[in-house]
C-alpha positions in Angstrom: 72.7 -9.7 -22.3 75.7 -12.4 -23.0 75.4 -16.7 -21.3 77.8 -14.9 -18.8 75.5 -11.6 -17.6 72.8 -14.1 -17.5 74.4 -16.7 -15.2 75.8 -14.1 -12.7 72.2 -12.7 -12.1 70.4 -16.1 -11.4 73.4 -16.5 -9.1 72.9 -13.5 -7.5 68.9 -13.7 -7.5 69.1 -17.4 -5.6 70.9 -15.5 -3.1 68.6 -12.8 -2.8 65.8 -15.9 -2.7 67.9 -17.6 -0.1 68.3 -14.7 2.3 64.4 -14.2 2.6 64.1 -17.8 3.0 66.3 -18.2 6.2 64.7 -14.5 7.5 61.5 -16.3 7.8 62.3 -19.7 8.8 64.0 -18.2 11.7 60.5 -16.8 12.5 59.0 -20.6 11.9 59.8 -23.9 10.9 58.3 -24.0 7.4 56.3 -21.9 4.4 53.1 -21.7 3.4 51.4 -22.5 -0.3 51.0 -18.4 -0.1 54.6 -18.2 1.1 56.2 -20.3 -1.6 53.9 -18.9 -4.8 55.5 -15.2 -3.6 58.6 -16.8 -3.9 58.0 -18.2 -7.2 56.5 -15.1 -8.6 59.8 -13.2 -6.8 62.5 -15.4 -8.8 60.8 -14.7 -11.8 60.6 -10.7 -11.2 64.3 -11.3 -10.3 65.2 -12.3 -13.8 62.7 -10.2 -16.2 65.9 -8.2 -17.4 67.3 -12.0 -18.7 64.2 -12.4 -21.1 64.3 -11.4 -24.5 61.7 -8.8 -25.6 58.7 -8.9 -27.9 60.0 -8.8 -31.3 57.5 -6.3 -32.6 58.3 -7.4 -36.6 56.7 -11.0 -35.2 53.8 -9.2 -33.9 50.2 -10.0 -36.1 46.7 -10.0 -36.1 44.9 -13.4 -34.9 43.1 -13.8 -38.5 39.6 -14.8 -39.3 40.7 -18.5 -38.9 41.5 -18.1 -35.4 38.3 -16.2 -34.5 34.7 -17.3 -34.4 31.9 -15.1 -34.0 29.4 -15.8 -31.2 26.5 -14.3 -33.8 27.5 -17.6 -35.9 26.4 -19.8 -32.8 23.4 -21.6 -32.7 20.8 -22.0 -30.0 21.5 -25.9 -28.8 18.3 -27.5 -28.2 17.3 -29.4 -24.9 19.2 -32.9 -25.2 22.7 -30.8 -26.1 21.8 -28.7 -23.3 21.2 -31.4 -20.8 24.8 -33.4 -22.3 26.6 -30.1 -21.7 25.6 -28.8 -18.0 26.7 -32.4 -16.9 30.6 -31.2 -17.9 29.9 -28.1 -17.0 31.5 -25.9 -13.7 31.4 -22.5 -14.1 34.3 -20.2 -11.9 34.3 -16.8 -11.2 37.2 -14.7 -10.1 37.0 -11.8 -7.6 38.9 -9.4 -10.3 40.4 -7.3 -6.9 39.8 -6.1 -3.5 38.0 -2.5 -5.0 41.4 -0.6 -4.3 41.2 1.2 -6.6 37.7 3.0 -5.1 39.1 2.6 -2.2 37.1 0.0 -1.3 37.4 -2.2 1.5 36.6 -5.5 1.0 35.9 -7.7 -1.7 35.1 -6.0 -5.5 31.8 -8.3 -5.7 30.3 -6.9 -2.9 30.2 -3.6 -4.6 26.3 -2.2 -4.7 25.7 -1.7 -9.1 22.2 -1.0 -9.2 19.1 -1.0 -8.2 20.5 -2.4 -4.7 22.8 -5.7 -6.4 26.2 -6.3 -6.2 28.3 -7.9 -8.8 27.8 -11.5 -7.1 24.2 -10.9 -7.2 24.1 -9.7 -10.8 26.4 -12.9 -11.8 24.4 -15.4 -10.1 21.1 -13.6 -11.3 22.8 -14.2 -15.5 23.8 -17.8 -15.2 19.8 -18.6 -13.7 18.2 -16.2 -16.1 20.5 -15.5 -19.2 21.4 -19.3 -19.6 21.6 -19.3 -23.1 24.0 -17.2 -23.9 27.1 -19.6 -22.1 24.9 -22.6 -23.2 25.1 -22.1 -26.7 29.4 -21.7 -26.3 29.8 -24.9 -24.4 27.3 -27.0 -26.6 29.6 -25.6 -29.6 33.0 -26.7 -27.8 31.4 -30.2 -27.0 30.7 -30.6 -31.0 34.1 -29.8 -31.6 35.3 -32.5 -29.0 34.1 -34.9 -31.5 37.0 -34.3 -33.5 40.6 -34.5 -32.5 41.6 -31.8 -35.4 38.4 -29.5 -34.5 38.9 -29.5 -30.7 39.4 -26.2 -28.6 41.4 -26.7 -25.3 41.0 -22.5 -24.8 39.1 -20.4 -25.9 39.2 -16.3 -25.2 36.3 -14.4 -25.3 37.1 -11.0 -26.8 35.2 -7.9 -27.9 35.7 -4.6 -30.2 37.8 -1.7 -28.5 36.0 1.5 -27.7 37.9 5.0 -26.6 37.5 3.6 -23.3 39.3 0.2 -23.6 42.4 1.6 -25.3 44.9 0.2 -22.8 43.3 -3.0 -22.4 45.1 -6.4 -23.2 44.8 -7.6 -26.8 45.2 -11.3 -28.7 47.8 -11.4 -31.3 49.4 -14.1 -33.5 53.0 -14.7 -32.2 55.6 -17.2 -33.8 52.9 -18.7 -35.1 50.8 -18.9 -31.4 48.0 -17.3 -29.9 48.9 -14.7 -27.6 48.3 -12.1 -25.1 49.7 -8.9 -25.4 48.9 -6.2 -22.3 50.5 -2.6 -22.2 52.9 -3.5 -19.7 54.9 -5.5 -22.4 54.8 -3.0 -24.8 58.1 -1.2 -25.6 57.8 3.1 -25.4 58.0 3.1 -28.8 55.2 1.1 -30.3 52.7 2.3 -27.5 50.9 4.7 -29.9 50.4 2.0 -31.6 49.1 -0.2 -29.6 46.7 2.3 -28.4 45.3 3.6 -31.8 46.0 0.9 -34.5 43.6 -0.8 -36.2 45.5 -4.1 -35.4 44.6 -3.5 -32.2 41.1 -3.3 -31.9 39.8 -6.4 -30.2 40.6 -6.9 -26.3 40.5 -9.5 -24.1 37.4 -9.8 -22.1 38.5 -12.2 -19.5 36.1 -14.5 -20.1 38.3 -17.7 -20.4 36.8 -21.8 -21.9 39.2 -24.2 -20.9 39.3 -27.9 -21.3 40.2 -29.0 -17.7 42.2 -32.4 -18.8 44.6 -30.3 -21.1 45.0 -28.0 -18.1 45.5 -30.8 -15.9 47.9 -32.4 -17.9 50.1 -28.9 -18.5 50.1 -28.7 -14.5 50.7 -32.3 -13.9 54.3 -31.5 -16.6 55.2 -28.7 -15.0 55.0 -27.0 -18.0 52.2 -24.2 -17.4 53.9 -20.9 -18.1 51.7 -17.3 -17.7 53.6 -13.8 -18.1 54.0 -12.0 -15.2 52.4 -8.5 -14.4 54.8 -5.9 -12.6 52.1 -2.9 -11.1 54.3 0.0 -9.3 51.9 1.4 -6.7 51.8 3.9 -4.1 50.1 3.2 -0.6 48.4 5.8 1.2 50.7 6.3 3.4 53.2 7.4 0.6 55.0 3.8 0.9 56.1 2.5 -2.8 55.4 -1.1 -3.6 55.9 -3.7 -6.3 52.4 -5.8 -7.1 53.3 -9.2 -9.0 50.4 -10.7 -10.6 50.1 -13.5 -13.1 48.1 -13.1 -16.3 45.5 -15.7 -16.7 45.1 -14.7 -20.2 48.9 -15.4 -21.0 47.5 -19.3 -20.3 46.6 -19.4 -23.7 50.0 -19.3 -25.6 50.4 -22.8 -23.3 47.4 -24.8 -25.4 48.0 -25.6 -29.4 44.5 -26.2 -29.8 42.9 -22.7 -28.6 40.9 -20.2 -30.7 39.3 -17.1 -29.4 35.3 -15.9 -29.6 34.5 -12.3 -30.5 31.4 -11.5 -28.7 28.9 -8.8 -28.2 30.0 -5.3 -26.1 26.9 -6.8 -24.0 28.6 -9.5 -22.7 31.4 -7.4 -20.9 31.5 -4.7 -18.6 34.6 -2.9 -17.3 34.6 -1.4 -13.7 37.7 -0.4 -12.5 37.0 2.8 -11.2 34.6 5.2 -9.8 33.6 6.9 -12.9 32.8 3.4 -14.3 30.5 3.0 -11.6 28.4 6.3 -12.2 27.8 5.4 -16.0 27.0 1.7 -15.0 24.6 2.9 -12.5 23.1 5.8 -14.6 20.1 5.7 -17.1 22.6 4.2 -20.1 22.2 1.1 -18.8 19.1 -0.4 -17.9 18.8 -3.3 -15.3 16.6 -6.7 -16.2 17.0 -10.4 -15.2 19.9 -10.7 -17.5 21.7 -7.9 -15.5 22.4 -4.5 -17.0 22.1 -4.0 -20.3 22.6 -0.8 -22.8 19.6 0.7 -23.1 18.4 1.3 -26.7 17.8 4.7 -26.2 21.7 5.8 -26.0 22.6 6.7 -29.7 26.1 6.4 -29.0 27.6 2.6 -28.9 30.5 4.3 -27.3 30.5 5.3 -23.5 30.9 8.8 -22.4 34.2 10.2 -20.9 34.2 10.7 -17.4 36.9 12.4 -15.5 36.5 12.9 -11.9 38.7 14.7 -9.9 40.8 13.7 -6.0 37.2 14.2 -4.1 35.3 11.7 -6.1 38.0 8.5 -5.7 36.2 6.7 -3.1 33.1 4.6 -3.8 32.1 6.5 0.0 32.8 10.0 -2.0 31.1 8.7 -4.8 27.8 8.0 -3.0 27.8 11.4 -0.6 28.5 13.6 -3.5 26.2 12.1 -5.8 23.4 10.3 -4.2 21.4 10.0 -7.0 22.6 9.1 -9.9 21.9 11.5 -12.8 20.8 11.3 -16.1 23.7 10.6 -18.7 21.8 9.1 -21.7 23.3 11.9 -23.9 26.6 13.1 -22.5 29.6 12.9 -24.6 32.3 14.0 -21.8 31.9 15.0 -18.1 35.0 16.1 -16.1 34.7 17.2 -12.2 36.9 18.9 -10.4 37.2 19.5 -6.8 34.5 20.2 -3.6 31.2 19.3 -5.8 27.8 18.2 -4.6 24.8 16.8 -6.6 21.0 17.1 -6.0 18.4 14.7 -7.2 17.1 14.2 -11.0 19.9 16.3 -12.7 20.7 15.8 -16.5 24.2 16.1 -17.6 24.5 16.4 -21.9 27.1 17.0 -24.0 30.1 17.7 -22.8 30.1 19.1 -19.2 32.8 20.3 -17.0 32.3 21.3 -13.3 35.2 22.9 -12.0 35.3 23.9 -7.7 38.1 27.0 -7.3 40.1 26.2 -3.8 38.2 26.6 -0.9 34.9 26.8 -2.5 32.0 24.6 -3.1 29.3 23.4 -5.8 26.2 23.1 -5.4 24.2 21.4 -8.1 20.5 22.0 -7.4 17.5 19.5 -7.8 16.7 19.3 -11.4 19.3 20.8 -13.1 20.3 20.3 -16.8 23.5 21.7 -18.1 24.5 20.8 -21.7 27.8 22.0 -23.4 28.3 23.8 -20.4 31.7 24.6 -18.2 30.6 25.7 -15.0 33.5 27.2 -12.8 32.9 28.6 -9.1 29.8 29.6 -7.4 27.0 27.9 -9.3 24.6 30.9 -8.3 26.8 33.0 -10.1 26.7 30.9 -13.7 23.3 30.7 -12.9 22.7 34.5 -12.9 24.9 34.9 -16.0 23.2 32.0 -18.2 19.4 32.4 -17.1 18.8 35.8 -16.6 
């Protein structure tokens, strides 16, 4: 796109801008803080087609210099402890409203196990599980000592597994920390991204920030974060245009950041309601610290899960399968239409339930199936497998 193309579109987006402004202060004398960061976010999605794209050639691996490994931390003792929790405030972000489990309200609401949300399970890891933020922030204040060792962001990231494929990455650009998600990915490196080596560390959202170097970047003016375009479909067929920021794109904004690969433990992903049955089921096992990964699972990797139209709903979720059942040593599980669970069933292996049209499933109390496709009437498998 030539100076010219360029100019004629940011002419015609300010009209665009300027036409939704005077359609709503006809409604009302002025806009809201809400009302004016739409707008913002709306000029920008107005000129994505202006930007140039990643130049995939300029695209590298963070390197060892720019990653420190939390296993390298030390355990601060009481005085560095005391020094740090004074500069300490610790934020966390509602990651969504549970759409997409068709939940309605707040994500950290959301029951986990044994009864606790996600609220209760974060507040229950900062009183219990201190240690493992204190020893970060005691390590950032050492650094602080020095102008040329100080860290103004740091990323917590973590080791992909088949599950995290799509996630956002950290890469080296031009010389500058930064994120990479899928959406800014051109069709023809995707593979890559998904499967390459390069790629297998992802951001865990987990985000240290110096608050006066983010102070000063707002106070400029010159705090930039990439903007996220999500297509969606409402359920009433309507289609829709989500704009998000990225607050992991913040860190291309700070010379001084770094990022910290940390355990699989500290992160959890739950996006959906088949990440919800594996957090709730005997693979993870809850203590004060929150859920863990029980030492029993052989696997480091989580299983599969594929659940079908009927399962979408956390609601669904809980009246199909009202108790939870045993997937300490299931590979792959994929479930397919009308399908009902009774209580202390083991899944192993790889398991696929599949409900023809108009008929149900039935799993009875007790049940194991292992490397087993079950497709119809279960009374029918039943007959042909144990008798």
């Amino acid at each position: 796109m030539n100076n010219n193309q360029v100019d004629d579109q940011w002419v015609r987006n300010q009209f665009k801008i300027q036409e939704f402004l005077v359609r709503m202060l006809r409604q009302r004398s002025s806009i809201n803080i809400d009302e004016k960061a739409f707008l913002s976010l709306y000029n920008r999605f107005l000129t994505l087609n202006t930007k140039e794209p990643i130049n995939w050639d300029q695209v590298q691996h963070p390197g060892e210099q720019r990653i420190k490994n939390y296993e390298d931390l030390t355990i601060p003792d009481e005085k560095d402890i005391a020094s740090a929790l004074s500069r300490l405030v610790i934020l966390k972000f509602n990651g969504d409203l549970g759409t997409s489990m068709n939940f309605n309200g707040t994500k950290s609401l959301i029951q986990v196990k044994n009864e606790k949300s996600f609220l209760e399970i974060c507040i229950q890891q900062i009183d219990v599980n201190g240690n493992s933020f204190l020893a970060i922030l005691c390590w950032l204040e050492e650094q602080e000592k020095s102008e040329e060792s100080r860290i103004d962001f740091l990323m917590e990231i973590t080791d992909k597994t088949s599950g995290d494929k799509k996630e956002g990455t950290l890469i080296l650009y031009d010389g500058v920390l930064k994120f990479l998600g899928l959406s800014q990915v051109s069709k023809e490196h995707v593979e890559e991204f998904l499967y390459s080596e390069q790629f297998k560390i992802f951001n865990t959202n987990s985000m240290w920030i110096n608050i006066k170097t983010l102070q000063d970047l707002l106070d400029s003016g010159s705090l930039e974060m990439d903007l996220i375009v999500n297509r969606k479909t409402m359920r009433d067929e309507t289609k829709v245009i989500q704009l998000e920021e990225s607050a992991a794109s913040a860190i291309s904004n700070f010379k001084k950041a770094m990022a910290l690969k940390v355990p699989r433990n500290r992160f959890l992903s739950v996006r959906s309601t088949s990440d919800l049955l594996i957090l709730r089921s005997d693979i993870f096992e809850a203590n004060f610290s929150g859920p863990t990964l029980t030492p029993l699972r052989t696997s480091l990797d989580l299983p599969t899960i594929r659940l079908g139209s009927r399962f979408k709903s956390i609601e669904d979720l809980q009246r199909r399968i009202p108790s939870t059942p045993s997937l300490l040593n299931l590979r792959h599980l994929t479930l397919s239409g009308d399908i009902y669970f009774g209580s202390n069933v083991v899944l192993k292996g790889s398991v696929k339930i599949l409900a023809k049209n108009n008929e149900q499933i039935m799993i009875p109390d007790g049940t194991v199936l292992e490397d087993q496709v079950v497709i119809g009437n279960f009374q029918d498998y039943r007959r042909h497998f144990f008798t």
